[in-house]
C-alpha positions as CSV (number, residue, x, y, z in Angstrom):
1,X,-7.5,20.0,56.0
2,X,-4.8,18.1,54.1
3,X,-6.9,14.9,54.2
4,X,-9.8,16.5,53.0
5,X,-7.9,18.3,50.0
6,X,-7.0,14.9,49.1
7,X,-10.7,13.5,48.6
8,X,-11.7,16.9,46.7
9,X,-8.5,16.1,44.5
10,X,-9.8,12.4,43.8
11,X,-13.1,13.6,43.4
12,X,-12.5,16.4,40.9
13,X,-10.1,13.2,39.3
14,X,-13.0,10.7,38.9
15,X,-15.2,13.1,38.2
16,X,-13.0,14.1,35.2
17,X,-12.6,10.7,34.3
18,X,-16.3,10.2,34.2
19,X,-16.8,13.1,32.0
20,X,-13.7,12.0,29.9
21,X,-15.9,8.4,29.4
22,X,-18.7,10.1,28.8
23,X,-17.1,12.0,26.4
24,X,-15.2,9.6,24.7
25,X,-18.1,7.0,24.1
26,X,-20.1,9.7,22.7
27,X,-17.5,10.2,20.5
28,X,-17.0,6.6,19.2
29,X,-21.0,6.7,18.7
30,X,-20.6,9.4,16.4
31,X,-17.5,8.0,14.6
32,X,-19.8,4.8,14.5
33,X,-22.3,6.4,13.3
34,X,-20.2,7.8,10.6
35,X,-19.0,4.9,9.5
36,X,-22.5,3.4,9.3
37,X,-23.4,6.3,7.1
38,X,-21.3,5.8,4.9
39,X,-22.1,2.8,4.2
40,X,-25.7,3.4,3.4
41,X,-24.2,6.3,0.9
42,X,-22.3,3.7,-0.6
43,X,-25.6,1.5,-1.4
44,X,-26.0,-0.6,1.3
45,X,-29.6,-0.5,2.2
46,X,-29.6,-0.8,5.9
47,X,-26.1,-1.4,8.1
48,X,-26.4,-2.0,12.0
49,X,-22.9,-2.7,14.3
50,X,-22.2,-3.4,17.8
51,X,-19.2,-2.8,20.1
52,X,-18.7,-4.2,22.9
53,X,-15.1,-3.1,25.2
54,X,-14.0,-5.1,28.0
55,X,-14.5,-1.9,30.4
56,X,-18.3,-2.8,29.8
57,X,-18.8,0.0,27.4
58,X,-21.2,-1.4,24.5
59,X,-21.9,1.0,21.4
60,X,-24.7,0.4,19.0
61,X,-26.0,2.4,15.7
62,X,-28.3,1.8,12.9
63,X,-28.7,3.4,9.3
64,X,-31.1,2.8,6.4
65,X,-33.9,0.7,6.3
66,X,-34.7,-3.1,7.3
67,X,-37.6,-2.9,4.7
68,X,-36.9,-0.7,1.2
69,X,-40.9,-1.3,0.6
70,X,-42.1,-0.2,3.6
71,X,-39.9,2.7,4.5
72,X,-38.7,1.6,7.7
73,X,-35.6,2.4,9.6
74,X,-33.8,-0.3,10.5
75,X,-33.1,-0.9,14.6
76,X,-30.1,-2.4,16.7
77,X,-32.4,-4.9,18.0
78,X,-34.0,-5.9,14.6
79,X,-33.6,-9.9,13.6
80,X,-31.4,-11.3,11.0
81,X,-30.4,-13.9,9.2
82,X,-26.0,-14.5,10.8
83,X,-25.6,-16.8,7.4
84,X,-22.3,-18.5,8.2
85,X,-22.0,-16.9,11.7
86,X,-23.7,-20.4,12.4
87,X,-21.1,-22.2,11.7
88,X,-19.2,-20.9,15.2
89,X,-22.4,-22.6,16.7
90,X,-21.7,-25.9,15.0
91,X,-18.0,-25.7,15.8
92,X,-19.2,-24.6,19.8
93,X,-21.6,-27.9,19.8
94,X,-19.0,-30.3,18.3
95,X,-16.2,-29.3,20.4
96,X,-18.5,-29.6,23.4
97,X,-19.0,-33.4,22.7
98,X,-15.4,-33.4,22.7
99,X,-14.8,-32.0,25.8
100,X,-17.5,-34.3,27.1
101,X,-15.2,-37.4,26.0
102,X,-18.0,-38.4,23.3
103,X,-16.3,-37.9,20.6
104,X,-12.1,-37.1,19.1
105,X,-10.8,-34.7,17.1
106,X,-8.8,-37.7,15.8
107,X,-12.3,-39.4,14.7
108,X,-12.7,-40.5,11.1
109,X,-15.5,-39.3,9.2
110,X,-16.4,-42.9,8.3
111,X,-15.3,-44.1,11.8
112,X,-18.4,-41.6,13.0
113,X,-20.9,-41.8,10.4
114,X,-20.5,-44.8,8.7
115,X,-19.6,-46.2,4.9
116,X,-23.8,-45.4,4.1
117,X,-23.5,-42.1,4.3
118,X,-19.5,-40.6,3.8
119,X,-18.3,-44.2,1.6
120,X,-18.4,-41.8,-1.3
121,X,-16.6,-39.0,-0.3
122,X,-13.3,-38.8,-1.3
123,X,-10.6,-39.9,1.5
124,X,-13.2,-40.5,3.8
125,X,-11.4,-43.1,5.5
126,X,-8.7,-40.3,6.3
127,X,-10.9,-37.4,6.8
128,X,-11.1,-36.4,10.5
129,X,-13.4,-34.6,12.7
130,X,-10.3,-31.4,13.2
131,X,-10.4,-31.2,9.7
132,X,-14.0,-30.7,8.8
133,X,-14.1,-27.9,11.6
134,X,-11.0,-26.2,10.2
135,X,-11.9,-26.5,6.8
136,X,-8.4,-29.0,6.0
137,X,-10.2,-32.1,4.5
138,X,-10.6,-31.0,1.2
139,X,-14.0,-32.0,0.5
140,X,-16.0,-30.0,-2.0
141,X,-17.9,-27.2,-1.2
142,X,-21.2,-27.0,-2.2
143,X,-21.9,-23.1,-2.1
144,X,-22.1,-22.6,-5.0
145,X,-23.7,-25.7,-6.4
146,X,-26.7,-24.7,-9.2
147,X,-28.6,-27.4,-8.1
148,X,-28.7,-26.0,-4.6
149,X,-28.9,-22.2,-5.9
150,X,-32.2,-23.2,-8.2
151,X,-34.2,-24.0,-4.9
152,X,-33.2,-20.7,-3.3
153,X,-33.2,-18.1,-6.4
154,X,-33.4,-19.7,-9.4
155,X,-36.1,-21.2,-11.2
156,X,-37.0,-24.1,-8.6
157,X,-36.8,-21.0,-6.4
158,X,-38.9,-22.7,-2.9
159,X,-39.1,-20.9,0.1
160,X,-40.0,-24.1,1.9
161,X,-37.8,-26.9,0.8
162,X,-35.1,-27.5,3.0
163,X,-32.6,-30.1,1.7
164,X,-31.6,-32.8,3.8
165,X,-28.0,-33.0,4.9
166,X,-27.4,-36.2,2.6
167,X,-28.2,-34.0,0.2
168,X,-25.3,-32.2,0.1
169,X,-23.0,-35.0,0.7
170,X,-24.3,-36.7,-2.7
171,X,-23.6,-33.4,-4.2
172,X,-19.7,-34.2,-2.9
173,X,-19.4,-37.8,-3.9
174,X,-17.2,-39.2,-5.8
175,X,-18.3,-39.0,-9.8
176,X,-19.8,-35.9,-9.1
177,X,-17.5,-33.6,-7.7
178,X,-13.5,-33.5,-7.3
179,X,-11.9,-32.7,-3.9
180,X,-10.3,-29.4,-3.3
181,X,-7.1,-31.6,-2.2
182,X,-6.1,-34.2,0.0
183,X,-6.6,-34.1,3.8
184,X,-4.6,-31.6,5.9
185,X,-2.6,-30.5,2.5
186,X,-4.5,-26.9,3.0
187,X,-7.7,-24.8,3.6
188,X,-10.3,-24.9,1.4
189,X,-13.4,-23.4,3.0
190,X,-16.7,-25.9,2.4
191,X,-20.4,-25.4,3.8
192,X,-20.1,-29.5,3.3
193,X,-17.7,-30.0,6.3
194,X,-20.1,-28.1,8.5
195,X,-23.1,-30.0,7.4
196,X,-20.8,-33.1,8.6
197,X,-20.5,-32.1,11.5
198,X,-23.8,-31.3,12.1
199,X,-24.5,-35.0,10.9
200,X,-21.9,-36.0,13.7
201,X,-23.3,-34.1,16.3
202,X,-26.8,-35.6,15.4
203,X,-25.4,-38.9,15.6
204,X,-23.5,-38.4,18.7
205,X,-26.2,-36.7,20.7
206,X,-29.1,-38.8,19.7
207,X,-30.9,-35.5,18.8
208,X,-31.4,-32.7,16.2
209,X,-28.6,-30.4,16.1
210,X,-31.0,-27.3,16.6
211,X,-32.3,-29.1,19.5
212,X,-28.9,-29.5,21.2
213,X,-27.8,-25.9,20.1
214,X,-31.2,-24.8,21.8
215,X,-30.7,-26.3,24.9
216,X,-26.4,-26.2,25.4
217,X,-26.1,-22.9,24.2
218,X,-29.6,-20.4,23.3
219,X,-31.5,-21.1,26.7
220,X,-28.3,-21.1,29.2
221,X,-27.3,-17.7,27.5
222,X,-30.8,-16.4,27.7
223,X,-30.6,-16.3,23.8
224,X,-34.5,-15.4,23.7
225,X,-34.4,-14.0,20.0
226,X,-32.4,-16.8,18.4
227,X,-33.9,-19.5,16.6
228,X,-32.9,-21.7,13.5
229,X,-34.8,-20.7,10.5
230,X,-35.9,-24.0,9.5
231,X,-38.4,-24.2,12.4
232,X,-40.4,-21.6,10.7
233,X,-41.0,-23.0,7.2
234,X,-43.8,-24.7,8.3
235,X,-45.6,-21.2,9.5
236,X,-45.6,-19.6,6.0
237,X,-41.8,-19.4,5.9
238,X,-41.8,-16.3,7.8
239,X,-39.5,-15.0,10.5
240,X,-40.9,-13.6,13.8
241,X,-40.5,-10.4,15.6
242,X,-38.9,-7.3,13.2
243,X,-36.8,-9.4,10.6
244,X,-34.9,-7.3,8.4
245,X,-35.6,-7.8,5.0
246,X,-32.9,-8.9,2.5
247,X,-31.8,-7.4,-0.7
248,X,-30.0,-8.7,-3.7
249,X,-27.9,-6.5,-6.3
250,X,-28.7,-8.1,-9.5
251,X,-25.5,-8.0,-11.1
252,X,-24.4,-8.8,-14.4
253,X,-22.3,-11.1,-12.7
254,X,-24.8,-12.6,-10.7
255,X,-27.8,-13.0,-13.6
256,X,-25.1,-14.7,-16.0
257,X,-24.3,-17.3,-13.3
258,X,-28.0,-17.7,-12.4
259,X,-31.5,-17.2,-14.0
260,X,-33.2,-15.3,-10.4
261,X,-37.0,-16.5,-9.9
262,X,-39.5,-13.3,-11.0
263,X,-40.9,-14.4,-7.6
264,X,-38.4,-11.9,-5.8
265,X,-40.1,-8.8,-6.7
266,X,-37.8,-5.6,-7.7
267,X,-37.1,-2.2,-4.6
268,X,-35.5,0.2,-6.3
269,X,-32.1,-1.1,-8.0
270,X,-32.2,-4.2,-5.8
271,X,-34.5,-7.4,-5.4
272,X,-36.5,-8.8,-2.4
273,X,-34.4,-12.0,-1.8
274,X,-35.5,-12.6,1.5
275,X,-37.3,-16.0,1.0
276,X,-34.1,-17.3,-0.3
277,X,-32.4,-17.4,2.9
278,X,-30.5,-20.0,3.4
279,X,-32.1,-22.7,6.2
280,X,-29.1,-25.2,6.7
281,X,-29.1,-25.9,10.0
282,X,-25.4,-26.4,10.5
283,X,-24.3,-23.9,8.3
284,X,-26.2,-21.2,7.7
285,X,-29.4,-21.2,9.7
286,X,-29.8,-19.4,12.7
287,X,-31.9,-16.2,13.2
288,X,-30.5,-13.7,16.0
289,X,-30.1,-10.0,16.3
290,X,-26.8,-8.1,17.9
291,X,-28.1,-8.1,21.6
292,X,-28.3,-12.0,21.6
293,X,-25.4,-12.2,19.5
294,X,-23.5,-10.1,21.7
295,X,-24.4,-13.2,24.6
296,X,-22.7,-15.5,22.7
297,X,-19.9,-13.3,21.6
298,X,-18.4,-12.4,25.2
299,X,-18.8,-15.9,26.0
300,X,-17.4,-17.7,23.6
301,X,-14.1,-15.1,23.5
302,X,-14.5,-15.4,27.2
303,X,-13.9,-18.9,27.2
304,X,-16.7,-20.0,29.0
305,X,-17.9,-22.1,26.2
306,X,-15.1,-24.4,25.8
307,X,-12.2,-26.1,27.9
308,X,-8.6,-24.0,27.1
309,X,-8.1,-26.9,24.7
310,X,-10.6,-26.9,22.6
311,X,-10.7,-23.1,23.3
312,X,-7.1,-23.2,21.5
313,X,-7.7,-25.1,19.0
314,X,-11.1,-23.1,18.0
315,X,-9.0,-19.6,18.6
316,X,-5.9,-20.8,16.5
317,X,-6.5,-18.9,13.2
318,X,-5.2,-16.1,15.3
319,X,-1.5,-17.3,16.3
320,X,1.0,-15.3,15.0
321,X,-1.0,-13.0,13.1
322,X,0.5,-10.1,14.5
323,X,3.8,-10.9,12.9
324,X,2.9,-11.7,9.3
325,X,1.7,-9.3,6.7
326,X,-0.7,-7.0,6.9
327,X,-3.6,-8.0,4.6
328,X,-3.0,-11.6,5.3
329,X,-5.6,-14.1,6.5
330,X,-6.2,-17.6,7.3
331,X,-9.6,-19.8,7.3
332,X,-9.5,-22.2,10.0
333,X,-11.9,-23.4,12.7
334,X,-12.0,-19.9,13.0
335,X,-10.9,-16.7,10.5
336,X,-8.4,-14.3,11.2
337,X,-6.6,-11.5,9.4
338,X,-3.8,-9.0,10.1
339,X,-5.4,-5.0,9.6
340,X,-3.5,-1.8,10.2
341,X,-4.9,-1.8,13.8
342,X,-3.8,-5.0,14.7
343,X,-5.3,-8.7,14.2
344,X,-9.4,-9.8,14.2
345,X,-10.4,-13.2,14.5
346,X,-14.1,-13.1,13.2
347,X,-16.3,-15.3,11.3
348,X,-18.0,-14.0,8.6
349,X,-20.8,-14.8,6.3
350,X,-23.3,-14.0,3.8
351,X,-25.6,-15.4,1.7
352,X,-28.7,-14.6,-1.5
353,X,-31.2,-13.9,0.9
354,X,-30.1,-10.5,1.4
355,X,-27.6,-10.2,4.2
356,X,-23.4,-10.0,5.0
357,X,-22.6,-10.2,8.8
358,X,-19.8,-10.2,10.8
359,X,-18.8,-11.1,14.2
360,X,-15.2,-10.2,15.4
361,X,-13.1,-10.1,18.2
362,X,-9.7,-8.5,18.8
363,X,-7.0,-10.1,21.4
364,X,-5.0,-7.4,21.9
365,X,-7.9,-5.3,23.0
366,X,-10.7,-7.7,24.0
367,X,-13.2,-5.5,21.9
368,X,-15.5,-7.5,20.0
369,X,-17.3,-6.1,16.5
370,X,-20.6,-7.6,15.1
371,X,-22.1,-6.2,12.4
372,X,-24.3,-6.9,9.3
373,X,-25.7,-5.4,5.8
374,X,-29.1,-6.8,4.6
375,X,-27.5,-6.9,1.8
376,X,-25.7,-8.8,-1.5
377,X,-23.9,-8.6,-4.5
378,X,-21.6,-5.8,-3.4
379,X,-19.0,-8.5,-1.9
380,X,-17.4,-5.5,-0.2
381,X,-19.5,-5.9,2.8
382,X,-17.0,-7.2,5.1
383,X,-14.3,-5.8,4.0
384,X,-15.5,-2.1,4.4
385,X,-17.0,-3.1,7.9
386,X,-13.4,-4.0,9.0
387,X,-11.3,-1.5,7.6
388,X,-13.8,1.7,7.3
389,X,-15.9,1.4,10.5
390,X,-13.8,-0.8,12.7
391,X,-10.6,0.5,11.6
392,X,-11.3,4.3,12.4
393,X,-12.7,2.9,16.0
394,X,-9.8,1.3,16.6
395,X,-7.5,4.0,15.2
396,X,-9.7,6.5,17.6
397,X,-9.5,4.4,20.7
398,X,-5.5,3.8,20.3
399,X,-5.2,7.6,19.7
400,X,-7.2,8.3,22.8
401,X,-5.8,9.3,26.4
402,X,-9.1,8.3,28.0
403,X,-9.6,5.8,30.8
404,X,-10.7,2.9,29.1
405,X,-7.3,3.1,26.0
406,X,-5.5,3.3,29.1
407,X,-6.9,-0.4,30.6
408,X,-9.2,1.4,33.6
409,X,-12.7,-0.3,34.6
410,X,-15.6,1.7,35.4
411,X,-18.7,0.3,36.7
């Protein structure tokens, strides 16, 4: 009788732990959903996030619309546009042909490339491979470049031209453009050291970088809705599957730094931007939605990607964050910043074609946060994903006393 007492008792426990799961992710779905909500009421017009916890739990919500025009809702599973997410996937390939002893972190740009295409780059002879991927080699940036901007939303405004990576280098050269500094003197965060690198790993691999993204990273993850966004120009520029659509504030801000093409027709107080997605390859132009972004995600953070030291040296942004002041952040290889709650290393990125996304992982916790608006123009996107959705599912969790705040596993 004593033994059996004892299963009823650790029955009746687990069964009260179950409920307490049970419980408790319903509760962070609601306070997801809150947070989600709140966004919309702010303006966003649609605003979908995903949580994933190292106990397997994975918690997904959707508000607002992925088409203003149409009327309809917006859906975890709906495609979008990850902007400078992609960048993680260039940094992923790169470090790959390091690991694979093709290429050093100690490489020099010119070393790599050759005098043709870097000789006018300022310090190109000293710029190395480390510091294109964590943004120390001072190179312009050419986000905001009008020339660039015209062919998106301006008055050149084409959905189908995609501008060749030597492009952007001339738009970097020497007579044209000043460096942010010299080499390793400091971060300055350039879409031109990414297109590098995507000219490296080109060079290096003797193939497109989409191709060797495609085959090293989409298909081994079973990444079946991710695609680059330059493969589709050629079929009307359109996306497949449920793309969200993207919307542009118009500004005052925005219309007195750029004339925006009549082509991108008005929904309510925003603009249609869609067809000014961005479509470089290495920087900002993969497709995916938060199921196949989640793949990546636990990899990646998992370390199965990378060896431990290129693992390191992708994760570093993060070292010693917990220690410095909250608010703080750093944009290396990877970003990081110091919150209430503790310390995310994330990536984000946005871009005129309507969208802001995020994809973020905590240490201390393991959870990992992805997120995006199809929005722009608020430029609080981010920001209000981190503190006012993650930071009140964080604040929940490390208040809670159930199983999975206390480090158990269910299956």
């Amino acid at each position: 009788m004593i033994r059996l007492g004892r299963v009823q008792s650790a029955m009746s426990f687990l069964a009260l732990a179950v409920i307490g799961l049970m419980s408790g992710a319903a509760a962070d779905t609601d306070t997801l959903r809150q947070g989600l909500n709140a966004g919309v009421a702010h303006g966003y017009p649609g605003f979908a996030m995903l949580v994933h916890y190292p106990d397997g739990r994975t918690l997904t919500a959707a508000e607002g619309y992925a088409n203003l025009e149409m009327r309809r809702k917006l859906r975890t599973d709906d495609a979008f546009h990850l902007a400078s997410v992609t960048k993680v996937f260039t940094a992923v390939a790169t470090l790959r042909l390091v690991d694979q002893g093709k290429l050093s972190l100690n490489d020099r740009i010119i070393d790599v490339l050759g005098p043709d295409v870097v000789g006018r780059v300022p310090f190109a002879a000293r710029i190395t491979v480390a510091q294109l991927l964590d943004h120390s080699s001072g190179i312009h940036p050419i986000n905001n470049e009008l020339p660039y901007l015209n062919t998106l939303l301006g008055p050149q405004a084409n959905p189908t031209v995609v501008w060749a990576p030597q492009q952007f280098v001339e738009l970097a050269s020497e007579g044209r453009a000043k460096p942010e500094g010299e080499p390793g003197t400091g971060h300055h965060y350039s879409d031109t050291n990414y297109i590098l690198l995507g000219m490296i790993v080109e060079k290096i691999a003797g193939r497109p970088l989409r191709d060797q993204v495609r085959d090293t990273v989409f298909r081994p993850l079973h990444m079946t809705d991710s695609y680059y966004y330059s493969r589709r120009l050629g079929m009307g520029a359109t996306a497949h599957g449920r793309t969200t659509q993207g919307y542009l504030l118009p500004t005052d801000e925005i219309k007195s730094f750029i004339a925006i093409n009549p082509m991108f027709r008005p929904a309510g107080r925003f603009l249609n931007t869609t067809l000014a997605a961005e479509r470089i390859d290495a920087a900002a132009g993969i497709v995916s939605t938060l199921p196949d972004l989640l793949k990546f995600a636990e990899a990646l953070f998992g370390g199965r990607l990378l060896s431990p030291e290129s693992q390191k040296f992708l994760m570093a942004a993060g070292d010693g964050m917990d220690k410095v002041d909250i608010g703080e952040h750093r944009t290396w290889a990877m970003q990081a910043i110091r919150q209430p709650y503790g310390t995310l290393v994330y990536k984000e990125g946005d871009g005129p074609g309507g969208v802001n996304t995020l994809m973020a992982f905590q240490p201390a916790t393991g959870a990992i946060y992805l997120g995006f608006t199809n929005s722009f123009g608020f430029f609080d996107e981010v920001d209000f994903m981190m503190k006012d959705v993650i930071g009140k599912l964080a604040s929940r969790i490390r208040a809670s006393n159930s199983p999975s705040a206390l480090g158990l596993k269910t299956t």
